[in-house]
C-alpha positions in Angstrom: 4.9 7.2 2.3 4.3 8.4 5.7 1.1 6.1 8.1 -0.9 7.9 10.5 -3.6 7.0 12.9 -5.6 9.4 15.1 -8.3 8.6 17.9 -10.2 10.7 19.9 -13.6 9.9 22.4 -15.8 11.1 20.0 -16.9 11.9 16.2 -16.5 15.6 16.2 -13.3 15.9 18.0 -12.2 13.4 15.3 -13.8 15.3 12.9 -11.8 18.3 14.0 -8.2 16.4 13.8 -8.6 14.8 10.6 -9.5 17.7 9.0 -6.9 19.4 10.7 -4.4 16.9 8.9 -5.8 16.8 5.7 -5.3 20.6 5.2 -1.7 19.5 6.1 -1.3 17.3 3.1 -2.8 13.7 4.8 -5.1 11.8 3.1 -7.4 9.5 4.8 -7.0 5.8 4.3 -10.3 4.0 4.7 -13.4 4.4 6.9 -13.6 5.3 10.5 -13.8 2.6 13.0 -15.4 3.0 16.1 -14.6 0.6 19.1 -16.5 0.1 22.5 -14.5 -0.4 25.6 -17.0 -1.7 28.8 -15.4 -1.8 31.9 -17.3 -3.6 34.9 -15.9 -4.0 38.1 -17.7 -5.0 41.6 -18.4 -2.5 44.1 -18.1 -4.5 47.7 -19.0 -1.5 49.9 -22.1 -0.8 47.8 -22.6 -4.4 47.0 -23.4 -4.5 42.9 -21.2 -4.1 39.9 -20.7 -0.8 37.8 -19.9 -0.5 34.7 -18.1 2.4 32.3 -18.4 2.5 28.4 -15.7 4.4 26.5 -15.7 5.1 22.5 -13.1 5.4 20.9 -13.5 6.9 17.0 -10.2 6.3 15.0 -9.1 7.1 11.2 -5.5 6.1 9.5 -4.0 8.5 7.3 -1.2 8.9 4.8 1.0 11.2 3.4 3.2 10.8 0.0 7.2 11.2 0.5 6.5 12.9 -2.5 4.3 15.3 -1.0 7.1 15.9 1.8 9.7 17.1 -1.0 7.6 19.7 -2.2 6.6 17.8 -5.1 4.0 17.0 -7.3 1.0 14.9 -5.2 1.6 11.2 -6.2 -2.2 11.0 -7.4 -0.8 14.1 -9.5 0.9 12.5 -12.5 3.4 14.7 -14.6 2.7 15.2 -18.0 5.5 14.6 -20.7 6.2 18.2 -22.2 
């Protein structure tokens, strides 16, 4: 079994890549999590502090070795003939 995580700085673009990776066989593991990065610094010249917030939207993924062979999915189980 293959892991995967993707982040991107926002829900669409995420939406875009994990789709993206699902049409190539990945399957999403889990829920989205979303993180908040604030930055503050001061600004002497100015005299005052700033600030910057960044998200960051992230999904892991997995893939089945099984998957990778050409095989059957490993959800997929093979039926006795």
């Amino acid at each position: 079994m293959e892991y995967k995580s993707v982040s991107e700085a926002n829900g669409t673009s995420l939406d875009a890549a994990v789709n993206k990776l699902i049409a190539d066989g990945w399957v999403p593991l889990g829920g989205v999590s979303v993180a908040v990065i604030r930055s503050t610094w001061e600004n002497k010249r100015k005299g005052y502090e700033e600030s910057e917030t960044e998200w960051v939207y992230a999904q892991a993924l997995t893939r089945s070795n099984v998957e990778l062979r050409g095989g059957p999915a490993a959800s997929s189980p093979e039926r006795p003939a």
